[in-house]
KOLDREN-547843 format. One line per field, with one value per atom (N, C-alpha, C): residue number from 1; residue in three letters; x, y, z. Coordinates in Angstrom, 2 decimals, padded with zeros to 5 digits. Example, Ala and Ser with C-alpha at 12.3 -4.5 7.8 and 13.67 -1.06 7.14 Angstrom:
KOLDREN-547843
pos	1 | 1 | 1 | 2 | 2 | 2
code	ALA | ALA | ALA | SER | SER | SER
east	013.19 | 012.30 | 013.20 | 012.85 | 013.67 | 012.90
north	-005.69 | -004.50 | -003.30 | -002.25 | -001.06 | 000.03
up	007.80 | 007.80 | 007.80 | 007.08 | 007.14 | 007.87
//
This chain:
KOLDREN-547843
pos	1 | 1 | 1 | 2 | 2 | 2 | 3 | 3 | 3 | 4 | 4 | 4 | 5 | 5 | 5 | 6 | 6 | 6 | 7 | 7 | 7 | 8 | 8 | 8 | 9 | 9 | 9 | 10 | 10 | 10 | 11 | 11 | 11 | 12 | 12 | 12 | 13 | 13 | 13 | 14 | 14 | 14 | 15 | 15 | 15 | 16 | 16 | 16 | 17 | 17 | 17 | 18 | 18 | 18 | 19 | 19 | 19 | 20 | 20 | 20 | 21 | 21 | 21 | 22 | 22 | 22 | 23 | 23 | 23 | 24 | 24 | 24 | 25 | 25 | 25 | 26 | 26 | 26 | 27 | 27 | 27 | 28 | 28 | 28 | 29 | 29 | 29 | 30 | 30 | 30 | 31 | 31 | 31 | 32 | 32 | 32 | 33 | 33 | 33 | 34 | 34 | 34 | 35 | 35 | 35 | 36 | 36 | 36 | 37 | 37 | 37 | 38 | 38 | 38 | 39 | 39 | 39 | 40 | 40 | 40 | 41 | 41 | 41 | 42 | 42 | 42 | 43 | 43 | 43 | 44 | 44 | 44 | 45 | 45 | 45 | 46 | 46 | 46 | 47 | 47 | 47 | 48 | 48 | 48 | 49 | 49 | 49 | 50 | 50 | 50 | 51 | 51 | 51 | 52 | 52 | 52 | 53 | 53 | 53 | 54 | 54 | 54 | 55 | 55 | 55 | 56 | 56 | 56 | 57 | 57 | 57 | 58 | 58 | 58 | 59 | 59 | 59 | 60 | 60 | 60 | 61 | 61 | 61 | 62 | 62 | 62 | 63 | 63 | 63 | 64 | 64 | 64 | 65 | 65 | 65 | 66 | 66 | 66 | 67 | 67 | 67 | 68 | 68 | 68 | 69 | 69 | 69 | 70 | 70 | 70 | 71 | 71 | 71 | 72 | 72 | 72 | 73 | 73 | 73 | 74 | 74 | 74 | 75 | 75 | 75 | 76 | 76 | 76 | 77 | 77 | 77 | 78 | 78 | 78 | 79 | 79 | 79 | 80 | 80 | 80 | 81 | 81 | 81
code	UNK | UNK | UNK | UNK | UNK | UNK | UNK | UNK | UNK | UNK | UNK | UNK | UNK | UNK | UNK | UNK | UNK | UNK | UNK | UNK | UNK | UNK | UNK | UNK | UNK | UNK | UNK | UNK | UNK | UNK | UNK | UNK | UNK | UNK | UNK | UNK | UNK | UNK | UNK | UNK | UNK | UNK | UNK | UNK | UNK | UNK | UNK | UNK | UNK | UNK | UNK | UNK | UNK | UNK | UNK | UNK | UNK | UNK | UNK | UNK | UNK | UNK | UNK | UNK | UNK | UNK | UNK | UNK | UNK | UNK | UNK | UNK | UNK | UNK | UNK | UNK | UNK | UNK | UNK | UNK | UNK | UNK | UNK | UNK | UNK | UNK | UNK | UNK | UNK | UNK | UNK | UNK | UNK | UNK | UNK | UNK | UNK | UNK | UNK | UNK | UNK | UNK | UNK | UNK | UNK | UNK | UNK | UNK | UNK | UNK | UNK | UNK | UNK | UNK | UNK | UNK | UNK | UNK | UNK | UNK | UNK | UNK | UNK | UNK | UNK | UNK | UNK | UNK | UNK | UNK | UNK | UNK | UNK | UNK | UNK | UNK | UNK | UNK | UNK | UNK | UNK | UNK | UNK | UNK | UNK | UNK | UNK | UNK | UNK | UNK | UNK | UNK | UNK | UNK | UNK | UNK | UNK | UNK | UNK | UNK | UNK | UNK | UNK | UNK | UNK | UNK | UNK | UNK | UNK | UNK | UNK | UNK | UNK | UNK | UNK | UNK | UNK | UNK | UNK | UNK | UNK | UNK | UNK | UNK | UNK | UNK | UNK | UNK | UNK | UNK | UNK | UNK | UNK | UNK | UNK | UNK | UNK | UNK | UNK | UNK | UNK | UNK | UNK | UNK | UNK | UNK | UNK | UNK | UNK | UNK | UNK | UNK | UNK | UNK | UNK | UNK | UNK | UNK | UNK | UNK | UNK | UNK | UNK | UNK | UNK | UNK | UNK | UNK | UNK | UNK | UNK | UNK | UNK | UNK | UNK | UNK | UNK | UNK | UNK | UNK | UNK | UNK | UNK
east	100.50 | 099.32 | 098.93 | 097.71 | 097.25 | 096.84 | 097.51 | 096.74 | 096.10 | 095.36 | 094.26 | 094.10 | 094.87 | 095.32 | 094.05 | 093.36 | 092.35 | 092.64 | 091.78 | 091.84 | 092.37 | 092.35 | 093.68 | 094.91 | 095.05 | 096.58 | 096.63 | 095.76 | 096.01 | 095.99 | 095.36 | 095.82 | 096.81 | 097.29 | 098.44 | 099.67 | 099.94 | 100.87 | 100.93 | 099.80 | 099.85 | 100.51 | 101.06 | 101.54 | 102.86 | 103.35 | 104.68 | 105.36 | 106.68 | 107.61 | 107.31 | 107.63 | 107.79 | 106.36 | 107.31 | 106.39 | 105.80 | 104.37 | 103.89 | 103.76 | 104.24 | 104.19 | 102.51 | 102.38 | 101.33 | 101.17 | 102.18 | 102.95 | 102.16 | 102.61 | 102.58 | 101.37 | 100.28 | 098.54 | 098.03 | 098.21 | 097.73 | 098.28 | 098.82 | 099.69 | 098.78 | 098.60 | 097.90 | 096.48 | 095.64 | 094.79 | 093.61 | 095.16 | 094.73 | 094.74 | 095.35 | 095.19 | 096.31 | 096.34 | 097.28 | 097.91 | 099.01 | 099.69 | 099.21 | 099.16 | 098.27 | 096.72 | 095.96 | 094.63 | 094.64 | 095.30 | 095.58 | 095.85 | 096.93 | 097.35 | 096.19 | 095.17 | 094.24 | 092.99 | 093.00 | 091.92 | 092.60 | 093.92 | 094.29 | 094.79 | 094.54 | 094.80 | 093.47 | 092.32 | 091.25 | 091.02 | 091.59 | 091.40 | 090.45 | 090.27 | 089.13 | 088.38 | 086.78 | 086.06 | 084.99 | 084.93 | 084.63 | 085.18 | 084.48 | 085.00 | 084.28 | 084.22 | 083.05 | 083.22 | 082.34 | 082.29 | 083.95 | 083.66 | 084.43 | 086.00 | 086.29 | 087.72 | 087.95 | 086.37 | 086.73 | 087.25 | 086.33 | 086.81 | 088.20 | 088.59 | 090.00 | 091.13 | 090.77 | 091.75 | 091.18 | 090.22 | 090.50 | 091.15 | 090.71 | 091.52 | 092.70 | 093.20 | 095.05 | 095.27 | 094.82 | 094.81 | 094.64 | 093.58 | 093.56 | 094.78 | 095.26 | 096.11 | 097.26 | 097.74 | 098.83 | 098.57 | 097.27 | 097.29 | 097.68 | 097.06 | 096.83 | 098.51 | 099.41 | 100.70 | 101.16 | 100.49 | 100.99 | 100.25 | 099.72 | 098.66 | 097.66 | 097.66 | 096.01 | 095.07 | 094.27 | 092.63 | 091.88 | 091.23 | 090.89 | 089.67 | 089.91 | 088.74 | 087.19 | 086.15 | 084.97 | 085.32 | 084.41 | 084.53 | 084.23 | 083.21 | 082.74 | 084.15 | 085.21 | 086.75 | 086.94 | 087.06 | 088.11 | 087.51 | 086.01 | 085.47 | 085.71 | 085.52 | 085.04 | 083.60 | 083.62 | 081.99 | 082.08 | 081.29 | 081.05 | 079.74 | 080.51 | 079.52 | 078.96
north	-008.69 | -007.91 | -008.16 | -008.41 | -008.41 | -007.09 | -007.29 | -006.61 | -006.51 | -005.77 | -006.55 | -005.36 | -005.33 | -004.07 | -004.34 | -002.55 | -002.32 | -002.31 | -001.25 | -001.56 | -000.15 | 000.78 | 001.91 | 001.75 | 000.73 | 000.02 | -000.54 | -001.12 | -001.61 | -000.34 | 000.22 | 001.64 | 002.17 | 002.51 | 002.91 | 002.35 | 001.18 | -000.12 | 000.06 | 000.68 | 000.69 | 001.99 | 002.75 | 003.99 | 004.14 | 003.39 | 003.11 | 004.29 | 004.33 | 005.16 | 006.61 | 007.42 | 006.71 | 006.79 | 005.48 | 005.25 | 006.23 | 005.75 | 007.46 | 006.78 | 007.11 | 006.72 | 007.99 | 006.81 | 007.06 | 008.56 | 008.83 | 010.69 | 011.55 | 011.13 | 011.97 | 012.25 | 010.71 | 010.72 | 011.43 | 011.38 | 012.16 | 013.49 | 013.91 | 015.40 | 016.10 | 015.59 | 015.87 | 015.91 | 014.40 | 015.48 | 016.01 | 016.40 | 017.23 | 016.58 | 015.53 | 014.41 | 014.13 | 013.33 | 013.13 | 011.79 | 011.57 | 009.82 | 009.33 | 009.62 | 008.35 | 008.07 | 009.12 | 008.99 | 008.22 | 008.50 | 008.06 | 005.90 | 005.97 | 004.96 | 003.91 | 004.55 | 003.58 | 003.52 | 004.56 | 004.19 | 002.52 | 002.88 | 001.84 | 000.69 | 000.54 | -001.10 | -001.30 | -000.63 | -001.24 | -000.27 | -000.30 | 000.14 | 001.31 | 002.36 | 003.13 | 002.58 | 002.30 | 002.23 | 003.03 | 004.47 | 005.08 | 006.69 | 007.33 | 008.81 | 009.76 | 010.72 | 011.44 | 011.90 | 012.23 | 012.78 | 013.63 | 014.56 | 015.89 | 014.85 | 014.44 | 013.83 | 012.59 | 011.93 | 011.29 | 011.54 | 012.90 | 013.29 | 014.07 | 014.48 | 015.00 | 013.56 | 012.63 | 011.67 | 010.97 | 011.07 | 010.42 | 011.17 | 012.86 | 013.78 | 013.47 | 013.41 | 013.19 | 012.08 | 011.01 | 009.78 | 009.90 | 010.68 | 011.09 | 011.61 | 012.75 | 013.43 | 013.04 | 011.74 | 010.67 | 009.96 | 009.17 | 008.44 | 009.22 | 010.36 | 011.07 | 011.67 | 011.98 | 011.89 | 010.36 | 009.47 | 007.82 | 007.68 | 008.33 | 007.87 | 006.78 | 006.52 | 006.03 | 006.68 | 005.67 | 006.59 | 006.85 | 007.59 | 008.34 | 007.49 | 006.89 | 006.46 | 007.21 | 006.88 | 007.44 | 006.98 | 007.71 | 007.60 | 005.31 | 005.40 | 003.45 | 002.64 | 003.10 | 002.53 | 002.26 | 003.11 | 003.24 | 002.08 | 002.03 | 001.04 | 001.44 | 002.50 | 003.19 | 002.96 | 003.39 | 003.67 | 005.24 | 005.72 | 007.26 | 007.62 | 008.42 | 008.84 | 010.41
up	083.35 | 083.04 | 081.58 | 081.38 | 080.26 | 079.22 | 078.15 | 077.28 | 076.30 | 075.95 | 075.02 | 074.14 | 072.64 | 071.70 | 070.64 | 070.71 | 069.85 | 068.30 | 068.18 | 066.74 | 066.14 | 067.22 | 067.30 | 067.02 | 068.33 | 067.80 | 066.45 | 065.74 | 064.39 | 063.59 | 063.86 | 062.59 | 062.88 | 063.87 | 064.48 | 063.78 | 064.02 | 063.28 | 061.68 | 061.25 | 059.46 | 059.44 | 060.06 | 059.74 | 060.16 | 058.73 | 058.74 | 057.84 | 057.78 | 057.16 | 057.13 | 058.00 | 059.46 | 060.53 | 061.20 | 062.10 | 063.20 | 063.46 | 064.34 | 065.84 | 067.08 | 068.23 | 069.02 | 069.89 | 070.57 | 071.03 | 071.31 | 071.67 | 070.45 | 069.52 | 068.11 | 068.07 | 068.01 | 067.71 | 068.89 | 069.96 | 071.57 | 071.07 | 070.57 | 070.14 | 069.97 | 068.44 | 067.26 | 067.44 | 068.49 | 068.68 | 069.91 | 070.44 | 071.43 | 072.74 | 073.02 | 073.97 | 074.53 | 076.03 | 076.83 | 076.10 | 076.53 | 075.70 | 076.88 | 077.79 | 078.90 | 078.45 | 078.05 | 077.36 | 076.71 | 075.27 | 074.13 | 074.36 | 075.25 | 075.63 | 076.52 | 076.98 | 077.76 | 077.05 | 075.59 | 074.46 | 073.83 | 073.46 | 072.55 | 072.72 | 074.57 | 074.91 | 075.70 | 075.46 | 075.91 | 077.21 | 077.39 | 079.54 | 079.97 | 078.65 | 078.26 | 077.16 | 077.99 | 076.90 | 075.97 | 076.72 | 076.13 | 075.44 | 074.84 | 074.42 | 073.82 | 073.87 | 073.90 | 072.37 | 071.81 | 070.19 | 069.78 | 069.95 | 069.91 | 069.80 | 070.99 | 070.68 | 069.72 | 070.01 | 068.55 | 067.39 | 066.83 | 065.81 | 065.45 | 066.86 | 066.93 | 066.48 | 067.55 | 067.14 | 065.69 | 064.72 | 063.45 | 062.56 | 062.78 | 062.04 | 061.97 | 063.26 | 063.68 | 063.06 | 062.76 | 062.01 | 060.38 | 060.26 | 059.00 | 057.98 | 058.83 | 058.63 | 058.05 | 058.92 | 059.20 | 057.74 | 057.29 | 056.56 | 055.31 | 055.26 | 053.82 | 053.52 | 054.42 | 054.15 | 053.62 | 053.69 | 053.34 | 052.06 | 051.49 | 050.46 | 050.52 | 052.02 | 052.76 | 051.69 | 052.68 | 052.34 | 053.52 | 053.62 | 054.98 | 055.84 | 056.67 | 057.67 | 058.30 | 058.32 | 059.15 | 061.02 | 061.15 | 062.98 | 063.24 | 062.25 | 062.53 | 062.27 | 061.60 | 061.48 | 062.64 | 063.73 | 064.87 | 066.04 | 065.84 | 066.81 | 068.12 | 068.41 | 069.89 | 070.34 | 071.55 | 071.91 | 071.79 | 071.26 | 071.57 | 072.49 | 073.69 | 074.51 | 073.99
//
């Protein structure tokens, strides 16, 4: 089976020490790890506002404990329905 890893998965991957599993980001915001998991290998292509912004928060959140810098919704490269 093919998979074909977004650009979720690449932010995902930068959030090292420690590392945050797909569980953690679906946690945080507000989302199933099967959801979460068929945003970030493609298999969902879309998502509606509201959870967008749940899952950049949850991302946000993540980075700003790393001394990131915080992403807009155009980072994540979703479609928003």
């Amino acid at each position: 089976m093919l998979t074909i890893n977004t650009r979720l998965h690449e932010l995902r991957k930068t959030l090292t020490d420690p590392k945050i599993s797909q569980e953690m980001l679906a946690q945080q915001a507000g989302i199933s790890r099967q959801w979460y998991h068929r945003l970030e290998t493609g298999k969902q292509a879309q998502i509606g506002y509201t959870t967008a912004k749940n899952l950049l928060q949850a991302i946000n959140a993540e980075r700003q404990t790393r001394g990131l810098e915080a992403l807009t919704l155009d980072d994540l490269s979703l479609t928003i329905v």
